[in-house]
N, CA, C and O atoms as a DFTB+ gen file, in Angstrom:
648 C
 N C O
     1  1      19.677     -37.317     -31.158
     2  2      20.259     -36.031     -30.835
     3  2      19.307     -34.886     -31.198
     4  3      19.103     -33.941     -30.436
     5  1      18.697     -35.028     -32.481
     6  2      17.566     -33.906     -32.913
     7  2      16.682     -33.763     -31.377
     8  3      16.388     -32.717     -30.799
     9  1      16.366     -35.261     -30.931
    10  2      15.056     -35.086     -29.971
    11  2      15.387     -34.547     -29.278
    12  3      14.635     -33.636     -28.932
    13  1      16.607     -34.664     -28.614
    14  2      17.375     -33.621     -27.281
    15  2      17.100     -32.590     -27.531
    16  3      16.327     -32.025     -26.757
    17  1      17.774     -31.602     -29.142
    18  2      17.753     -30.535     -28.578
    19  2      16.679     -29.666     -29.331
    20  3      16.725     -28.452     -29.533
    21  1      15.851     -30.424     -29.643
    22  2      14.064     -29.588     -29.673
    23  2      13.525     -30.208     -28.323
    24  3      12.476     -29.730     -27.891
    25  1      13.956     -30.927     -27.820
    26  2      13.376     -30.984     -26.060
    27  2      14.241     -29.293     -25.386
    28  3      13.694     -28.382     -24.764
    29  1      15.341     -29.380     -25.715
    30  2      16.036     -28.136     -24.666
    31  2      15.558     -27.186     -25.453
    32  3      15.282     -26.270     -24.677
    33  1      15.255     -26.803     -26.697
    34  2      14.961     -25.603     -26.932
    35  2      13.432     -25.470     -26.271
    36  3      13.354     -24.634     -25.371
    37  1      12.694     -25.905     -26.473
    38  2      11.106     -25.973     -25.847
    39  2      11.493     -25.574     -24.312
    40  3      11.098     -24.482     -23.903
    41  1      12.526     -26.726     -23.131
    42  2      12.427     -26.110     -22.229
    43  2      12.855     -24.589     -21.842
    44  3      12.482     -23.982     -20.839
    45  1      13.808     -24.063     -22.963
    46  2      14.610     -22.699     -22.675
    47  2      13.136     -21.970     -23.164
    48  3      12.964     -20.879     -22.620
    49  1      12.520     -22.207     -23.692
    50  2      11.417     -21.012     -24.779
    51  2      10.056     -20.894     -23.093
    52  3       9.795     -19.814     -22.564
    53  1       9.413     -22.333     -22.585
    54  2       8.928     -22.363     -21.040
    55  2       9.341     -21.674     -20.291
    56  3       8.554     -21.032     -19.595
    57  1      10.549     -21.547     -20.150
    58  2      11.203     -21.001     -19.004
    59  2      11.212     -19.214     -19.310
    60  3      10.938     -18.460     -18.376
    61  1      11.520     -18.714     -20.557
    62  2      11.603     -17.540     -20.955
    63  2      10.052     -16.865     -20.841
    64  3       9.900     -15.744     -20.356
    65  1       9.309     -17.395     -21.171
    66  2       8.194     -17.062     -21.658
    67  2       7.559     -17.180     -20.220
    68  3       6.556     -16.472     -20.128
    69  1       7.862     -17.870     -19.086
    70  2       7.181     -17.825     -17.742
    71  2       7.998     -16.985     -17.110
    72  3       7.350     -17.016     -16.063
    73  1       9.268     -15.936     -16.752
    74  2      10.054     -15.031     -16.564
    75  2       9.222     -13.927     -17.029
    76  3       9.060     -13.010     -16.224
    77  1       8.533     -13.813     -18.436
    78  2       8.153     -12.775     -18.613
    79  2       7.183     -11.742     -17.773
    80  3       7.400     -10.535     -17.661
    81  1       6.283     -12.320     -17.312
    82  2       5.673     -11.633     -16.053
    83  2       4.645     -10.392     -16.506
    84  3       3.823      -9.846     -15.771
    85  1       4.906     -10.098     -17.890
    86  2       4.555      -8.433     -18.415
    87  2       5.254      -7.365     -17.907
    88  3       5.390      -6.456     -18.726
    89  1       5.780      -7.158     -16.738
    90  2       6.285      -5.984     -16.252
    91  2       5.768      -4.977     -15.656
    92  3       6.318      -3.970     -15.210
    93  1       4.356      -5.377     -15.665
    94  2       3.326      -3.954     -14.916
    95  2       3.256      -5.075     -13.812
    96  3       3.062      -6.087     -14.485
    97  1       3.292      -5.361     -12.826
    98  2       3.714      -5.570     -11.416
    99  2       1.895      -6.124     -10.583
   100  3       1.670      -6.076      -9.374
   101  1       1.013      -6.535     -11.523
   102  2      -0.274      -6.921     -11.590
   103  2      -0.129      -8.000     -10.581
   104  3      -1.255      -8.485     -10.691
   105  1       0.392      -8.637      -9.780
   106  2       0.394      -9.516      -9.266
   107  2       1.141      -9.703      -7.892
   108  3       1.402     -10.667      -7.171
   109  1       1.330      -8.564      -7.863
   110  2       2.562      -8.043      -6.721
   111  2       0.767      -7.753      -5.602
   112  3      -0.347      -7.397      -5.988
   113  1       1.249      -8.092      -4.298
   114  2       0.514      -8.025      -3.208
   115  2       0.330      -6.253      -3.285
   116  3      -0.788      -5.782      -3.492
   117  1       1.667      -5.262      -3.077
   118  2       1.189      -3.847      -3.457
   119  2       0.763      -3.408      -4.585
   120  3       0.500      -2.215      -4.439
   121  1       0.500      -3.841      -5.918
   122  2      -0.085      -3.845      -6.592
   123  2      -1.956      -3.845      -6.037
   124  3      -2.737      -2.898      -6.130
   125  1      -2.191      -5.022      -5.562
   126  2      -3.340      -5.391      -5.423
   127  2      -3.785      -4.391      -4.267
   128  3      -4.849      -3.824      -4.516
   129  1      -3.185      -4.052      -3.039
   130  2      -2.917      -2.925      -1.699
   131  2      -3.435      -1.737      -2.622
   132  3      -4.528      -1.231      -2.367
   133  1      -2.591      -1.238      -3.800
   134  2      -2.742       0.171      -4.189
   135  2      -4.554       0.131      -5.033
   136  3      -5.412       1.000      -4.881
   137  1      -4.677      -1.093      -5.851
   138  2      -6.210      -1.333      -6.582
   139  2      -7.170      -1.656      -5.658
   140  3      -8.258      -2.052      -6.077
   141  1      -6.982      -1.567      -4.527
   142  2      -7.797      -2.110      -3.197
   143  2      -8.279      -0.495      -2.754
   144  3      -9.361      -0.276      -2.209
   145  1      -7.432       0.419      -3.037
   146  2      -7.380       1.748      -2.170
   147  2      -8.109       2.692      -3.324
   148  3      -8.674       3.732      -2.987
   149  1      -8.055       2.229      -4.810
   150  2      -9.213       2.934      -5.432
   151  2      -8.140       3.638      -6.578
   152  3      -8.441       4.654      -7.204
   153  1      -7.035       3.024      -6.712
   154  2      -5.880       4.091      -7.752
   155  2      -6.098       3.060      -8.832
   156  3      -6.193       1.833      -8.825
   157  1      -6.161       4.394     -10.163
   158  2      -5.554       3.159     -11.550
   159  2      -4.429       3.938     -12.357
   160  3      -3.888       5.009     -12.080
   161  1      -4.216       2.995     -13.554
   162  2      -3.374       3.386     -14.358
   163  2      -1.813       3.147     -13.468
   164  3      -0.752       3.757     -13.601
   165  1      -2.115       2.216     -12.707
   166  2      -0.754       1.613     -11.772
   167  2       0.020       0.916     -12.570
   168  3      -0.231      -0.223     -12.965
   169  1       1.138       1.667     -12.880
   170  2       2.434       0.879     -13.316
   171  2       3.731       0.768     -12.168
   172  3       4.082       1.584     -11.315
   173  1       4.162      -0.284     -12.439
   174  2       5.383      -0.803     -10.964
   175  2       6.566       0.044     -12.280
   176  3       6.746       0.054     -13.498
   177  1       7.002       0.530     -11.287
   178  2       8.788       1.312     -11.601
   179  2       9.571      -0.093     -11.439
   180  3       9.146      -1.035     -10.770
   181  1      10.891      -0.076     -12.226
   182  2      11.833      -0.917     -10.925
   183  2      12.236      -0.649     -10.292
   184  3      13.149      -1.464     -10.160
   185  1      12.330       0.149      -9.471
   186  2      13.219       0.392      -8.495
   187  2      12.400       0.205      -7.049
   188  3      11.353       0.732      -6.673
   189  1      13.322      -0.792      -6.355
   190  2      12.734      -1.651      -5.105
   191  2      13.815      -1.285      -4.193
   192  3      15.006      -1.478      -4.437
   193  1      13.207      -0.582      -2.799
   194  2      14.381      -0.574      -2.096
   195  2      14.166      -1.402      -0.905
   196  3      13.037      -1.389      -0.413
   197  1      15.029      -2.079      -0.399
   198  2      15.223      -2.685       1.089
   199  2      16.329      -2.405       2.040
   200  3      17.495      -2.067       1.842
   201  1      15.574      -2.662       3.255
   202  2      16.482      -1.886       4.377
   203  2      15.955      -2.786       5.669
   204  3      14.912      -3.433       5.580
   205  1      16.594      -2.779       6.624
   206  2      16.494      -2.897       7.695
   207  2      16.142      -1.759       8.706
   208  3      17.066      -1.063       9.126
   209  1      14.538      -1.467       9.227
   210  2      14.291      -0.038      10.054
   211  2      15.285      -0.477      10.607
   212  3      15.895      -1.544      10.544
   213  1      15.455       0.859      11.413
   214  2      16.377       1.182      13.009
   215  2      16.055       2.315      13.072
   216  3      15.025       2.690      12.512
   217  1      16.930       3.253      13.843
   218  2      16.418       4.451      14.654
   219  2      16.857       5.777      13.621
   220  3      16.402       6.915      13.512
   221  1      17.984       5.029      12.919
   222  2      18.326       6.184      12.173
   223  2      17.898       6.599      10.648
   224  3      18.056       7.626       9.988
   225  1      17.188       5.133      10.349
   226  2      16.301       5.371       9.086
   227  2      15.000       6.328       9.704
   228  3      14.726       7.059       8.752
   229  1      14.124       6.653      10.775
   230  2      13.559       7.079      11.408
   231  2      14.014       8.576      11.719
   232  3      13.340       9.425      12.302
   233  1      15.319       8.720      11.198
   234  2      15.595      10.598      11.654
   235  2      16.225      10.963      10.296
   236  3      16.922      11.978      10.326
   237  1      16.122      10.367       9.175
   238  2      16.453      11.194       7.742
   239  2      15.604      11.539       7.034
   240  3      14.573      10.874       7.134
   241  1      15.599      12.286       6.370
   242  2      14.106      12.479       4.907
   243  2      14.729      11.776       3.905
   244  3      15.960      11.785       3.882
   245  1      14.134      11.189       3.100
   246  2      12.435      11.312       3.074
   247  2      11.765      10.101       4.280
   248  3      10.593      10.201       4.645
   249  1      12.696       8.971       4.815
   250  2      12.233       7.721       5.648
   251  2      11.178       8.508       6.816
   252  3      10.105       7.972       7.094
   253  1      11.534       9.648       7.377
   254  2      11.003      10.360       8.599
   255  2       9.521      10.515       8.160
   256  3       8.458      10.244       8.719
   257  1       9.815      11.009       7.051
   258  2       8.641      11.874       6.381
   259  2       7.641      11.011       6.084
   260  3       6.492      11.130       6.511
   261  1       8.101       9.974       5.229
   262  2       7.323       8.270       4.925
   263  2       6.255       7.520       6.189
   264  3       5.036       7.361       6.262
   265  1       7.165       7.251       6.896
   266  2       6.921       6.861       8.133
   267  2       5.810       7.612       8.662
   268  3       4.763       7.049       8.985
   269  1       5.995       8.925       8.774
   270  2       5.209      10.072       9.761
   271  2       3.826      10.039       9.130
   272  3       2.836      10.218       9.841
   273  1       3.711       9.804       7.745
   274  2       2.631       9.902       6.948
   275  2       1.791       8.361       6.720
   276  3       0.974       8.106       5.835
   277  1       2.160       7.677       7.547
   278  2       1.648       6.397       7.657
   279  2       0.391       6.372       8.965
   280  3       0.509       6.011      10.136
   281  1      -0.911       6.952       8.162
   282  2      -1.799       6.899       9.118
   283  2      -1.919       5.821       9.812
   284  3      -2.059       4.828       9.098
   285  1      -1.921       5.484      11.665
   286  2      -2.276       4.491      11.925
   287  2      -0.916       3.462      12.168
   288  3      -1.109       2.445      12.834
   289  1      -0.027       3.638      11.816
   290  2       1.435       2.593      11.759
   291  2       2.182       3.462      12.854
   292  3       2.143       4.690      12.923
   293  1       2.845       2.635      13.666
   294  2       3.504       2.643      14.377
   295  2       4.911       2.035      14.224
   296  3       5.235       0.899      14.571
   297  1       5.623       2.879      13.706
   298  2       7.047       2.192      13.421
   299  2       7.999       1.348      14.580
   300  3       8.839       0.480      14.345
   301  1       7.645       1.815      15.702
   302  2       8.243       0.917      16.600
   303  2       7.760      -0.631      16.659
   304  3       8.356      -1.480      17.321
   305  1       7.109      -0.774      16.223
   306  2       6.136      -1.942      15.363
   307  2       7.156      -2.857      14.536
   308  3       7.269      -4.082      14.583
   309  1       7.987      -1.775      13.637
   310  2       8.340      -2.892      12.668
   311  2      10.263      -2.314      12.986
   312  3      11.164      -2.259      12.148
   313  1      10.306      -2.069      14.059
   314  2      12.272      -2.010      14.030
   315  2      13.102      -3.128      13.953
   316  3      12.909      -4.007      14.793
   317  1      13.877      -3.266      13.226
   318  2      14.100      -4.466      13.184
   319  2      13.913      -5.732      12.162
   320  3      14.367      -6.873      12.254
   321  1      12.978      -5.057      11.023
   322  2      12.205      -6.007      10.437
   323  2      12.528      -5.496       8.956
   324  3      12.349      -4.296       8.747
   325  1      12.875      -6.107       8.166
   326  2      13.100      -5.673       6.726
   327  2      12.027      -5.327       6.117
   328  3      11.062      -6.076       5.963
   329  1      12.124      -3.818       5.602
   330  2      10.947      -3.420       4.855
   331  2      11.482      -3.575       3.322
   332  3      12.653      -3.610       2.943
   333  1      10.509      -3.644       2.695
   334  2      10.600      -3.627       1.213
   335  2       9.730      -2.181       0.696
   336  3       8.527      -1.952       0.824
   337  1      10.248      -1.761       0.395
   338  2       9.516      -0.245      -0.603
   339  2       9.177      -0.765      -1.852
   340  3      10.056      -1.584      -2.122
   341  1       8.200      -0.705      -2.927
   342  2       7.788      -0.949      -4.167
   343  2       7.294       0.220      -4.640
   344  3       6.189       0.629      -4.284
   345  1       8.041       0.851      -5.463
   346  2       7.271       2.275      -6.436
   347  2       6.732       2.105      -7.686
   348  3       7.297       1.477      -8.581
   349  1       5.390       2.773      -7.808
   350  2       4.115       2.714      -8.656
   351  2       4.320       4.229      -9.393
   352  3       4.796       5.260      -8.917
   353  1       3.910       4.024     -10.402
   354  2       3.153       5.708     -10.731
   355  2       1.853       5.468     -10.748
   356  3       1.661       4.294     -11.063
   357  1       0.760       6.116     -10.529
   358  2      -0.522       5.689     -10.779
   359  2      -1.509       7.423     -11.055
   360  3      -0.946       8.515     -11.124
   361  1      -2.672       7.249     -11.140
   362  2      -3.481       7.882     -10.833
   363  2      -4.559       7.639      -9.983
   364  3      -4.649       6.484      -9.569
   365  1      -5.648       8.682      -9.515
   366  2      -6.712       8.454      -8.454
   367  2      -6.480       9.285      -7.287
   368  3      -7.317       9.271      -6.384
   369  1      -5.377      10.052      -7.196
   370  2      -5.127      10.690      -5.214
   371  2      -6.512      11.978      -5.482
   372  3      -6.945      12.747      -6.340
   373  1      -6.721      11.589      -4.291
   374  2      -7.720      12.577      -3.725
   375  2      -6.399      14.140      -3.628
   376  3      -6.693      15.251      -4.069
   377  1      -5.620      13.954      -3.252
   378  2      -4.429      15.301      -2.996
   379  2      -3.770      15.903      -4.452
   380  3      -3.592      17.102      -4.667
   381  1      -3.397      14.618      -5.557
   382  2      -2.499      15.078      -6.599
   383  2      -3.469      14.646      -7.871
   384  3      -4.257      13.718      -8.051
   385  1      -3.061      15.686      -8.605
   386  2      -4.198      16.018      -9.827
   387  2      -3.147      15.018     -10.726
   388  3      -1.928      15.083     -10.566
   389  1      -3.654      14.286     -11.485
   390  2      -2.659      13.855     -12.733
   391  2      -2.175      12.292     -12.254
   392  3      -2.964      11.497     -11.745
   393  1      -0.857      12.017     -12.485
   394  2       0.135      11.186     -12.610
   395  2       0.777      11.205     -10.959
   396  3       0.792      12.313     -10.423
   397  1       1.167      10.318     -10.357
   398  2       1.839      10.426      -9.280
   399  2       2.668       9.152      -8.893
   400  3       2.516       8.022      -9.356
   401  1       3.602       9.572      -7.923
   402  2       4.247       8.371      -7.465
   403  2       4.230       7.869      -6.387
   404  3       4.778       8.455      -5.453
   405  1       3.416       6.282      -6.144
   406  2       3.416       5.894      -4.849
   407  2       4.409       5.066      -4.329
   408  3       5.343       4.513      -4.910
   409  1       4.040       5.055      -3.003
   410  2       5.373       4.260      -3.065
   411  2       4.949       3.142      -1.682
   412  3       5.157       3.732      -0.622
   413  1       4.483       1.881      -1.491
   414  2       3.943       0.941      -0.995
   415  2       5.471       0.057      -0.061
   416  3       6.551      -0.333      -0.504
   417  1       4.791       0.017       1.550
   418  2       5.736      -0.397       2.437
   419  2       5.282      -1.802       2.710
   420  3       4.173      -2.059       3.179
   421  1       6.246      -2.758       2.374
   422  2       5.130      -4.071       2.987
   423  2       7.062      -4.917       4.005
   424  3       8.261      -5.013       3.747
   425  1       6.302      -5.201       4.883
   426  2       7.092      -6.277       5.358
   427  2       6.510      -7.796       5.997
   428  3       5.471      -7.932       6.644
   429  1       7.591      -8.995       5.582
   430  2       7.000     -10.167       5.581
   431  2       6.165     -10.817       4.131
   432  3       5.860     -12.003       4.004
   433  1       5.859      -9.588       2.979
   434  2       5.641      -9.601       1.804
   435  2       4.533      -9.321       2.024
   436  3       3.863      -9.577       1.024
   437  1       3.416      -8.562       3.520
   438  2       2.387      -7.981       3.276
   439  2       2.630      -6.429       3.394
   440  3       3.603      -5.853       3.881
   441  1       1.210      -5.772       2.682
   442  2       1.729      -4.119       3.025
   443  2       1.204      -3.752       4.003
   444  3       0.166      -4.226       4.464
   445  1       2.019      -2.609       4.581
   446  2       1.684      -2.010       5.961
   447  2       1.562      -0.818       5.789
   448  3       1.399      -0.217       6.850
   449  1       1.572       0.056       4.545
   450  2       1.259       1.454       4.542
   451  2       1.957       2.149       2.822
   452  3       2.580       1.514       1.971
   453  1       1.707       3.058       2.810
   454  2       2.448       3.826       1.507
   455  2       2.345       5.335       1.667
   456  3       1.835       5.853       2.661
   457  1       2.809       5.958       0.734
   458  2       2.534       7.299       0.399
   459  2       2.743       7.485      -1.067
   460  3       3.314       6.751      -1.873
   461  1       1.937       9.043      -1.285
   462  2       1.695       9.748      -2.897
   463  2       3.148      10.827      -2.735
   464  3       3.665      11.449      -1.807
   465  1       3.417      10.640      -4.123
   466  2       4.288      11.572      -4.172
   467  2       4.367      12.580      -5.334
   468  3       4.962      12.151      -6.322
   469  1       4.020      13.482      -5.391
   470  2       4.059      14.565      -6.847
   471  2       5.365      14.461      -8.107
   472  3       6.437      15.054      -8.226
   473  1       4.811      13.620      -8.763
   474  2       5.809      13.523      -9.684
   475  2       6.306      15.311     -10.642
   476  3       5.778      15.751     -11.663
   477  1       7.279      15.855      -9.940
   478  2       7.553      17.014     -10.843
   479  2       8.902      16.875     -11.577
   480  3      10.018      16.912     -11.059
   481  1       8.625      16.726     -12.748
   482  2      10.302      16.899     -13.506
   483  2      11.263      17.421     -13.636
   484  3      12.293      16.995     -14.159
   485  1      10.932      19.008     -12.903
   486  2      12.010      20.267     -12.505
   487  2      12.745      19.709     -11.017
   488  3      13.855      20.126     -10.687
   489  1      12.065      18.835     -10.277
   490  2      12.565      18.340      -9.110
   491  2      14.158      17.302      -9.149
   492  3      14.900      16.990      -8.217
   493  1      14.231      17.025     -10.415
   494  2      14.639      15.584     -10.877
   495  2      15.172      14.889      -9.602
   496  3      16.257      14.806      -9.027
   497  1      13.608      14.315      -9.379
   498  2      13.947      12.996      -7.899
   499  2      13.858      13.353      -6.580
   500  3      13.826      12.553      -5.645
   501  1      13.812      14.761      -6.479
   502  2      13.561      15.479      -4.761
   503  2      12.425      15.405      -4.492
   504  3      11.605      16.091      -5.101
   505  1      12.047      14.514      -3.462
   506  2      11.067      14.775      -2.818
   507  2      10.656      15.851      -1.820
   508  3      11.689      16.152      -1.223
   509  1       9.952      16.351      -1.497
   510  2       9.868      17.903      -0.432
   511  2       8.918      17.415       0.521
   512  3       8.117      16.596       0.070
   513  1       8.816      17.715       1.712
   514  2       7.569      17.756       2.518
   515  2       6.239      17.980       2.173
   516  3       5.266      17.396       2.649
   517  1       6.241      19.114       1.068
   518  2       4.784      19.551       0.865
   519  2       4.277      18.650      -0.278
   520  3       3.127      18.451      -0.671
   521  1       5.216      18.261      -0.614
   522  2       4.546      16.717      -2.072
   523  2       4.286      15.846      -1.944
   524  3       3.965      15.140      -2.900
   525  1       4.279      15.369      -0.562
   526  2       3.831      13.888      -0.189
   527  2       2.709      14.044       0.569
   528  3       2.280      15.074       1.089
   529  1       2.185      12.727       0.594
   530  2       0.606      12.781       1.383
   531  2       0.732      11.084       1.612
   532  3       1.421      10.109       1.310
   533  1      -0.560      11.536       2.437
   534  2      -0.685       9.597       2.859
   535  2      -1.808       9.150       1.884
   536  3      -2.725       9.842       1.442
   537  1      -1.545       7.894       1.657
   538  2      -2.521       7.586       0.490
   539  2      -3.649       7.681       1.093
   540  3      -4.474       7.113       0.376
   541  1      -4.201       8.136       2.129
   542  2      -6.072       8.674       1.936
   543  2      -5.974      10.313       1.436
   544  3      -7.004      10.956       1.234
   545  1      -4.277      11.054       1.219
   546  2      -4.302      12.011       0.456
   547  2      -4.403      13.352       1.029
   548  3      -4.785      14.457       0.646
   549  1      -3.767      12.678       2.416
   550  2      -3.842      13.831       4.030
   551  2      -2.118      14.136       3.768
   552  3      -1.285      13.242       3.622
   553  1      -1.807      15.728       3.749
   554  2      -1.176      16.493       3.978
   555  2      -0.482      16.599       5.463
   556  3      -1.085      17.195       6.355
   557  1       0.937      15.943       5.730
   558  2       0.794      16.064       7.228
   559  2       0.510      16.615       8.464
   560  3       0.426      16.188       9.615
   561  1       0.331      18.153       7.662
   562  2      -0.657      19.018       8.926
   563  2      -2.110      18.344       9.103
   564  3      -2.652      18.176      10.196
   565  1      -2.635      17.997       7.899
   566  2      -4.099      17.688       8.413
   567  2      -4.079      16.209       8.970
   568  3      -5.140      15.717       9.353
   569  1      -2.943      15.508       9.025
   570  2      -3.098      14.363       9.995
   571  2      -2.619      14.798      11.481
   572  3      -2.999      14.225      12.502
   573  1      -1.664      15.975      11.447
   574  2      -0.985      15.963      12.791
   575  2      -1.447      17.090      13.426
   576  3      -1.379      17.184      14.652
   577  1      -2.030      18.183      12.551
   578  2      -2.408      19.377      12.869
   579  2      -1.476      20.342      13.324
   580  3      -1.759      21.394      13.897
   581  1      -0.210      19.874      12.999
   582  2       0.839      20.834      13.322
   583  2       1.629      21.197      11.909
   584  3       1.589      20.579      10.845
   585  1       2.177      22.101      12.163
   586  2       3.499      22.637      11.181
   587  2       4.249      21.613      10.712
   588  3       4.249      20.532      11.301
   589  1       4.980      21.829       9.596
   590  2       6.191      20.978       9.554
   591  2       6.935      20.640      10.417
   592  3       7.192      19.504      10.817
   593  1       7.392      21.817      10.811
   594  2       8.601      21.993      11.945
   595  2       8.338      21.308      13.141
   596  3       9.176      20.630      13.735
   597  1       6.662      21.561      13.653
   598  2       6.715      21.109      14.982
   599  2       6.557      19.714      15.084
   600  3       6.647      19.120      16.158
   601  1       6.275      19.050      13.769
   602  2       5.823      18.097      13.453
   603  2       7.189      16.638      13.974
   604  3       7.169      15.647      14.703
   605  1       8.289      17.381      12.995
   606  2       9.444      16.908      13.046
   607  2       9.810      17.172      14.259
   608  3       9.727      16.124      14.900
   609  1      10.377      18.510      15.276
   610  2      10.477      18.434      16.646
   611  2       9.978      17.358      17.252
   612  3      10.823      16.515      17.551
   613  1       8.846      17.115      17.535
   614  2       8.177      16.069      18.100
   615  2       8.627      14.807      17.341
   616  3       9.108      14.056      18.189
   617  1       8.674      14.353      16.374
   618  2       8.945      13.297      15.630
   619  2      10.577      12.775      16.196
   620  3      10.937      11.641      16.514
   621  1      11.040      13.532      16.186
   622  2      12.425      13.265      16.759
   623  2      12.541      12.922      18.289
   624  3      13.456      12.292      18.820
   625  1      11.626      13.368      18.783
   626  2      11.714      13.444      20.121
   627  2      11.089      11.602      20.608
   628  3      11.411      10.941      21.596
   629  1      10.489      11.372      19.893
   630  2      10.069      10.017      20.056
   631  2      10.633       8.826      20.352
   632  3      11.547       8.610      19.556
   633  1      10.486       7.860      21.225
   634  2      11.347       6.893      21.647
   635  2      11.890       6.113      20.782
   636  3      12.951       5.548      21.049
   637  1      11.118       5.907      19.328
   638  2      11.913       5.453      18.168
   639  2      12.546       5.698      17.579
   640  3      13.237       4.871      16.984
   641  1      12.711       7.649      17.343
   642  2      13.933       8.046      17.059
   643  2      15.315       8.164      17.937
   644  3      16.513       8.280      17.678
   645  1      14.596       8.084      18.980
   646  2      15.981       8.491      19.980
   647  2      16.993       7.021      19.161
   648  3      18.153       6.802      19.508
């Protein structure tokens, strides 16, 4: 009976001790996406969101805004397809001085894009248009060359939002 249960305690102590993981998210594919792109001091948040695109995640903020700032991605690409969001704080943006929050899109468990987000504490949790950038750290006028406004007009007008 002793041998049993110093066998089960050993397997419960294996099992605990391989769960542990550390918690900085070092091994996560966006992890490796965000150290690939030149950011450090990357710590994974928990908070993971998943969704299924469709047309109407495509006409709310911040998803519009996310999306729009995805140099190169074409969301009609992935409708239909469960995205996973993974949020980082890190440093390195060419756009935000300091501490920031990224936030890495992968579906199928590879990534397909992210964005920076200005971590401000007076905000508590609002993101704004003018605080996000695409992780090469482009402001959406200087990817779209338009206004906010016209930006979104047009954005809406798109066969993926319709």
């Amino acid at each position: 009976m002793r041998k049993f249960t110093m066998l089960l305690v050993l397997v419960i102590l294996i099992t605990l001790a391989g769960c542990g993981g550390g918690g900085k998210g070092e091994s996560s594919e966006a992890y490796r996406y965000l150290k690939s792109k030149g950011y450090s001091n990357i710590k994974r948040q928990d908070e993971v969101v998943r969704y299924v695109l469709n047309k109407e995640v495509l006409t709310r903020m911040p998803d519009m805004l996310e999306w729009g700032l995805m140099e190169g991605i074409d969301p009609a690409n992935y409708l239909g397809k469960t995205i996973v969001v993974e949020r980082f704080t890190a440093t390195g943006s060419i756009a935000i001085e300091g501490e920031f929050m990224t936030s890495v899109f992968l579906t199928d468990g590879k990534p397909i894009g992210g964005v920076e987000t200005v971590l401000d504490s007076k905000a508590e949790g609002v993101f704004t248009w003018d605080g996000m950038f695409s992780l090469e750290g482009k402001a959406m006028q200087e990817i779209t060359g338009k206004s906010f406004e016209e930006w979104q007009r047009d954005w809406l007008r798109k066969p993926q939002s319709r």
